[in-house]
N, C-alpha and C positions, 0 to 999 in steps of 0.2 A: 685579670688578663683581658686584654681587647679583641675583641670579637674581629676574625679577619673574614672580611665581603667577597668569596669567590665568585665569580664571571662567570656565566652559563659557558661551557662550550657547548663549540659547533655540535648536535647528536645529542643535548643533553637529556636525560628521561622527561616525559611530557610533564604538565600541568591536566590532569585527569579532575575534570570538573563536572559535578552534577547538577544539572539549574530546572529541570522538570519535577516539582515539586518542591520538596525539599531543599536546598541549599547544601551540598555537601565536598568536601576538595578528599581526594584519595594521596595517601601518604603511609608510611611504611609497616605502619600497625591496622590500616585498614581505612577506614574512610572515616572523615574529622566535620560533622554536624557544622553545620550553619550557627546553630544555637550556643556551640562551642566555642566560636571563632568571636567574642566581644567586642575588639576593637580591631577596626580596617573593613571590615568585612564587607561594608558599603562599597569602597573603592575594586575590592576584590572582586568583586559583583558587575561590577560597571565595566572595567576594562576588560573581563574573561567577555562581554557582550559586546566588546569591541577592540576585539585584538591585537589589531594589526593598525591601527592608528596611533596618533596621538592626541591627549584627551588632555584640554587648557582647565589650569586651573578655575578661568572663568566658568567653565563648560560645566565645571562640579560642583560649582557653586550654586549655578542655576538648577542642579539636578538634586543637589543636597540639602541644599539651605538658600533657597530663593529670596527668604525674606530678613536675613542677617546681615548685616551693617560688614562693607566690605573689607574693615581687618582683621574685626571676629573671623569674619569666612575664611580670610585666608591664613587664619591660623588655624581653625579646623582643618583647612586642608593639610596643612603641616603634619599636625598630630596624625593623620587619617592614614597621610602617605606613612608614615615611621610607623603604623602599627601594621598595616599591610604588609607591608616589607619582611618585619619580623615575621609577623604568620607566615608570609613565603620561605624563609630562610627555613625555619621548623619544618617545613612539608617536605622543601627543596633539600633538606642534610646541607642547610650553610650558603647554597648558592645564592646569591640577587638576583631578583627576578622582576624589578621595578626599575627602568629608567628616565631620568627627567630629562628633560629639553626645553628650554628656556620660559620655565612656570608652565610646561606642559609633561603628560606622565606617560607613559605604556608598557606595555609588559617587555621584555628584551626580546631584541628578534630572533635571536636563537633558540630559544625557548618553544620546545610545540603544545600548542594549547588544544586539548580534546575535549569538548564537551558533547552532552546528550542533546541538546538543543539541537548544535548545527547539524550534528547524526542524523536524528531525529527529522532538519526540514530536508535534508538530500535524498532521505527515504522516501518522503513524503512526494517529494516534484519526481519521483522514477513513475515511470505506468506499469511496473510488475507489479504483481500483489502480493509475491514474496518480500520484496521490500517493503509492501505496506504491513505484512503480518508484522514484520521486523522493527517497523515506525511505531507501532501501537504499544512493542512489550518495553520501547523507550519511556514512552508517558505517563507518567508515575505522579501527572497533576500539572497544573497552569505552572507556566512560570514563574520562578522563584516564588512559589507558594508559602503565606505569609509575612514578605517583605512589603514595604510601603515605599511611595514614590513613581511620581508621573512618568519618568522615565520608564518604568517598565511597562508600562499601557500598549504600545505600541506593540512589543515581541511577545507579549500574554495574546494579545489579538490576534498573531500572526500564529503561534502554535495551538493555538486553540481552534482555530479556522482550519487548521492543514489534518486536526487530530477530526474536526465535525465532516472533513472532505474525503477522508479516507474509510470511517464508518458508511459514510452516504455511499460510497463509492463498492466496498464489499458489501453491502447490503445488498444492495441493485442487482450487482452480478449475483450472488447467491439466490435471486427468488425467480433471477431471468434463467438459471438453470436450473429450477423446480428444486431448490435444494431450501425449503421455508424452515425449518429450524436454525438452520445457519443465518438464515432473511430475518428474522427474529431477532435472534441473539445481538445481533449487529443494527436492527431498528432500533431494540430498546435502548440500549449503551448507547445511540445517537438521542435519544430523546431526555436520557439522564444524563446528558452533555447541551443539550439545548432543547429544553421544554417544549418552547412554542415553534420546534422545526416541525410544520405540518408534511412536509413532506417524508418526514419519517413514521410520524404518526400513520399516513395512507399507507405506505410499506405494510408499518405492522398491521394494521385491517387487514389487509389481503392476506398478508402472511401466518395473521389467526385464524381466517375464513378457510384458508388451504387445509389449516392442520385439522379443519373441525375443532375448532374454539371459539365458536360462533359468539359464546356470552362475552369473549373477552374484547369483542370488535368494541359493542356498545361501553363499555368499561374505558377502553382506551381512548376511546371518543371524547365520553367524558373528560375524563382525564385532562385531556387538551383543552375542551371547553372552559373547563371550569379555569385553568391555567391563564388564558387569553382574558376572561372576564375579572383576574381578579388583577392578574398585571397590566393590561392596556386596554380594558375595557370595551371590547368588542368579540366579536364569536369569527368559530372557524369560517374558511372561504364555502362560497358554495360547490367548490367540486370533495372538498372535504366530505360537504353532508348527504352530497348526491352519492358517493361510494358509500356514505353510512346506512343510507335509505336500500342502496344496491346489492349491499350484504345482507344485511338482516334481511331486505323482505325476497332474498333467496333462502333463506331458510328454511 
């Protein structure tokens, strides 16, 4: 029997997509791995990243297979669009959720597409810190953490930037309100998010020096040190070493 294509209606249930980490689409037994999803999954990827457009087949060529002789590619994209579709249909109980437009593709516009991503950056651009606690328990890892393709370079930059601004940001406020454990908790998690941010590194000095962890100033010092000289070959700044010099010899 022939499979019949039903049309989203107007209201239809979202497209509930997870792209911070993992790769994962939600559907009616729970949520269906990236690693699951074999074929399409590229495409699926692509357009949940860009909704509300329309995405040329050249467009996917250039992002999929740059360097593929151009009927190969656009018979990759053939196959890529028809496996997409299918995984849509499985998720959607039957519905279509791909439309083309003249060797261009996008998701239908009826269709509401939820992802953690864009949750995640409207969290992120608010100045309450309830939004920001809220931004943090989104990020569950970079961007479609590991898929491959230059394409994603750009929005891994962007959420990774929003996730190192929002640590910097509660940190700050937690040691300007004498609250150093909290100043802590949120320097270190900045620093195992970006090693050579010295400016988290100073946080946590001060923020060890408060609690009386005076051993852990020079430790994290190090730390950084050794970080700078073995990836870019130079040593911290000098306001760095003048607060290192500042805490220990208050000791």
């Amino acid at each position: 029997m022939q499979n019949v294509l039903i049309p989203l209606p107007v209201g239809a249930r979202a497209l509930d997509v997870r792209c911070l980490g993992e790769f994962s689409i939600r559907h009616a037994d729970g949520w269906l791995a990236g690693s699951q999803i074999r074929k399409g999954r590229q495409l699926i990827q692509y357009l949940v990243a860009h909704p509300r457009r329309l995405v040329s087949r050249d467009e996917l060529i250039d992002a999929f297979w740059p360097d593929c002789v151009t009927d190969a590619a656009a018979h990759r994209v053939h196959l890529v669009v028809s496996a997409a579709r299918a995984t849509l249909r499985r998720v959607l109980g039957g519905a279509e959720a791909i439309r083309s437009v003249r060797s261009s593709y996008a998701l239908e516009e009826s269709l509401r597409v939820e992802t953690d991503f864009t949750r995640f950056l409207s969290l992120a651009d608010s100045g309450d810190p309830a939004d920001w606690h809220a931004a943090l328990a989104l990020y569950r890892g970079e961007f479609l953490s590991g898929e491959d393709g230059d394409w994603l370079i750009p929005l891994r930059v962007r959420c990774a930037s929003a996730f190192v601004a929002i640590l910097d940001a509660l940190a700050r406020q937690a040691y300007e309100r004498g609250d150093h454990a909290t100043a802590l908790r949120y320097g270190l998690e900045l620093i195992g998010a970006e090693r050579g941010h010295e400016g988290a590194t100073q946080l946590a000095m001060r923020a060890f020096a408060a609690l009386g962890r005076r051993e852990r100033v020079r430790a994290i010092y190090d730390q950084l040190a050794g970080y700078l000289r073995k990836s870019l070959s130079v040593t911290p700044t000098v306001e760095t070493t003048a607060l290192l010099n500042e805490l220990i010899g208050s000791a």
